[in-house]
C-alpha positions, 0 to 999 in steps of 0.5 A: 675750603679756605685755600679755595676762598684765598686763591679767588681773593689772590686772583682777584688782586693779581687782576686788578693789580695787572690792569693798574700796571697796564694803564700805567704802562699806556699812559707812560707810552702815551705821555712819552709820544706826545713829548715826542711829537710835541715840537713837531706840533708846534712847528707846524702851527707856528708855520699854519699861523705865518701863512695864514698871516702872510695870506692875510697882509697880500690880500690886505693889501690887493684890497687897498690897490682896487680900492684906490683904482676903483677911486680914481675911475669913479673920479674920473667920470664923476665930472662927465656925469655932471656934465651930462645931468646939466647940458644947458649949465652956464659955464663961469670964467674965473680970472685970477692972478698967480702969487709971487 
């Protein structure tokens, strides 16, 4: 009877003992492929975060160039339009004389 109480123990404990080594074996595998994989990673967020970057910087500056267009046309018609809201406006003539 005692042998029969001691073999459940000893079974109990080889169990135990071999899910311990298992884990420790998944997460050695585990701890190895992400080392492995690590530069990888980096590189390819290195290279996401340039290109979102350079993305970034051209339509910055695709931004600015219309803005600068859109400015000069609305300058352009700006004077028509004054014209336009004051049609019986006096015209003032200014004479001046040029500096040396």
């Amino acid at each position: 009877m005692k042998e029969a109480i001691i073999m459940s123990f000893a079974s109990k404990e080889i169990r135990g003992l071999f899910k311990i080594i298992l884990f420790g074996i998944v997460g050695l595998v585990l701890v190895y492929l992400f080392l492995q994989l690590l530069p990888l990673i980096l590189l390819v967020g290195a290279a996401s975060w340039l290109g979102y970057k350079i993305i970034k910087a051209v339509r910055a500056r695709a931004s600015k160039k219309n803005a600068f267009i859109n400015n000069v046309n609305n300058e352009d018609y700006s004077s028509v339009e004054r014209k336009e809201a004051y049609p019986n406006a006096q015209i003032i003539d200014v004479d001046y004389e040029e500096v040396k």
